[in-house]
C-alpha positions, 0 to 999 in steps of 0.5 A: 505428522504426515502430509495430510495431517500438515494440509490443514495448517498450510492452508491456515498459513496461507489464510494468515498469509493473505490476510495481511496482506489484504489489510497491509495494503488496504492501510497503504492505500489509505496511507497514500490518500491521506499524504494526496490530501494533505498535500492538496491542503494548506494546514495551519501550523501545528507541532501534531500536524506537522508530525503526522504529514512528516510520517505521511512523508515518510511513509509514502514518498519512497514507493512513490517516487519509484513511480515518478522516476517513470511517470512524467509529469504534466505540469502540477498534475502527479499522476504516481500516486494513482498508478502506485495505489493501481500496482498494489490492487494488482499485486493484492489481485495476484497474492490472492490468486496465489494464496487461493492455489495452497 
């Protein structure tokens, strides 16, 4: 199997490569959304609820407060979440250029 036998997979490989991390990031970006709306919101106590904001938790606030040890706040406005959701279209944006290049 020569090289140019090997160019129709790479570039399959980096299609892949760029499809998931579309959609990784598309679902990160809904993730964060829904942790800002469900803390914006005072849900009735409920064990499911309670679960899905504890994974919301989870999941988000560890890229977030990367973000928040930069930021500083203004008062009870957080403003990581917007410049954390802005530095994953950049690097969706950058990925893509990427993946377009193979």
């Amino acid at each position: 199997m020569g090289v140019p036998a090997m160019l129709p997979v790479l570039a399959d490989v980096a299609d892949t490569i760029g499809n998931f991390v579309n959609v990784f990031i598309f679902v990160y970006i809904l993730l964060i959304l829904a942790y800002i709306v469900t803390s914006w919101i005072r849900l009735p106590y409920s064990p499911w609820l309670n679960r899905i904001q504890r994974f919301l938790y989870d999941v988000c606030d560890p890229y977030l407060r990367l973000f928040r040890r930069i930021i500083p706040s203004f008062g009870p406005l957080d403003l990581s979440p917007m410049v954390a959701i802005i530095v994953l279209y950049v690097i969706q944006a950058l990925v893509n250029r990427v993946v377009a290049e193979v």
